[in-house]
C-alpha positions in Angstrom: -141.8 104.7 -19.8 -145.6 105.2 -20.7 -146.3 107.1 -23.4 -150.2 107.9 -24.0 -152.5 111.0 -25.2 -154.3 113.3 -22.7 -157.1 115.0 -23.7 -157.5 118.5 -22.5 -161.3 119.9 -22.0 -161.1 123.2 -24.2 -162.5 124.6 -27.2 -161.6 122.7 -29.8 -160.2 119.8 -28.0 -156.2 119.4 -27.9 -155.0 116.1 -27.1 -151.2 116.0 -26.0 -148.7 113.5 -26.1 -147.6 112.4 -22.9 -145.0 109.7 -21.4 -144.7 108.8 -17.9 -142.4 106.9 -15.7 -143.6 105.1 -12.7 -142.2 105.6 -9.1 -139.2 103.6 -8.7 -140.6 102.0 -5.2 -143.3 101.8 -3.6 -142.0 103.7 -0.6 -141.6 106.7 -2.3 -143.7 109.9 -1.4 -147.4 109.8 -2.9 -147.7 113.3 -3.0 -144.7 114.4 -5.0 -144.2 114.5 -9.5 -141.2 115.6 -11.2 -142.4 117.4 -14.7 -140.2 118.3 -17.3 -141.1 121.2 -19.1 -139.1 121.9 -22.6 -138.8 125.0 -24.3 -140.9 126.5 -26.8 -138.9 125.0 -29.9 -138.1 121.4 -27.7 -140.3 118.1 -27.8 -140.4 116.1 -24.3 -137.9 113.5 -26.0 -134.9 116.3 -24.9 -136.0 115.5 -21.2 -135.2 111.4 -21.9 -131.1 111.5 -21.2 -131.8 113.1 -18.4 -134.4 111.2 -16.8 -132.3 108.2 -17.6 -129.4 109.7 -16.0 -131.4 110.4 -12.8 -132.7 107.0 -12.7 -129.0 105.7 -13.0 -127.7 108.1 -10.4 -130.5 106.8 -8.1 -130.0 103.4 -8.3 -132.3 101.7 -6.1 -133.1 104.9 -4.2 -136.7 105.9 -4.5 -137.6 108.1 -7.2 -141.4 110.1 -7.5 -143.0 109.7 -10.7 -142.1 112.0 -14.1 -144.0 113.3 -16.2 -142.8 115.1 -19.8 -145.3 116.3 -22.4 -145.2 118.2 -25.7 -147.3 121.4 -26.0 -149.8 121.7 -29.1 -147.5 121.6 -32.1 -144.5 120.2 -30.6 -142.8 116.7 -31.4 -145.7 114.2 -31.3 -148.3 116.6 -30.2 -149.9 117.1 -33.8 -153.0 119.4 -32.4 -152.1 123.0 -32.4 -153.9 126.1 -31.0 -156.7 128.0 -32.5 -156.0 131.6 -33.5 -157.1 134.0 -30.5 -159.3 137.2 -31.2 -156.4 140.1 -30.5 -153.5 137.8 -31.5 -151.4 137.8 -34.6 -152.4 134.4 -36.6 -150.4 131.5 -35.4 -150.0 132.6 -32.0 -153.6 131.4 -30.2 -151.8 130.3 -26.8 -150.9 132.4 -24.3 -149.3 131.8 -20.7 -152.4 131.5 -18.4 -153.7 129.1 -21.1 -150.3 127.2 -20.9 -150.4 127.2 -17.2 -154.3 125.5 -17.7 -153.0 122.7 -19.6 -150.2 122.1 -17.3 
C-alpha cells in the first residue's frame, strides 16, 4: 500500500490523504479501479481488512488497482471545508462538490 496526499485544485486548497495498492499482475485490465468510499464519520483505514481480505481471496488471480481516501476532516485528512454562503457553519461541502473531488 501507498499512502500519499493529493492536492485538489479548489479554493482554498484541500489536500487529501490517500493510499493505493498496485494491480496484483500485470495482466490485469488497464482501464478498471476499485475505490472505497467510507461513510461520513469513517477514515479510509475501515476499507484495509477488507482489501486484505480480497487480496487473500484472490490469491494470484489478477486484481485492478484500489484506491481509499479520507474526505476533508476525516482520519488523516487534516484540511477541512470552508463555510459555504447559504450553509449553516461547519457544513461548506455539499454532494456535487464531493462528487468533484472524487
Amino acid at each position: 500500500m501507498e499512502k500519499f496526499f493529493v492536492q485538489l485544485e479548489r479554493e482554498p486548497p484541500v489536500r487529501l490523504s490517500c493510499t493505493f495498492v498496485e494491480e496484483s499482475t500485470l495482466a490485469s485490465s488497464r482501464d478498471t479501479i476499485i475505490v472505497y468510499l467510507n461513510g461520513i464519520d469513517n477514515p479510509q483505514t475501515m476499507w484495509y481488512p477488507t482489501v486484505a481480505g480480497v487480496q487473500t481471496r484472490r490469491g494470484t488471480k489478477s486484481l485492478p488497482p484500489m484506491l481509499m481516501y479520507d474526505r476533508p476532516g476525516q482520519g488523516e485528512t487534516t484540511d477541512r471545508n470552508p463555510d459555504g454562503p447559504g450553509r449553516p457553519k461547519g457544513h461548506g461541502h455539499e454532494c456535487l462538490s464531493a462528487a468533484h473531488d472524487l
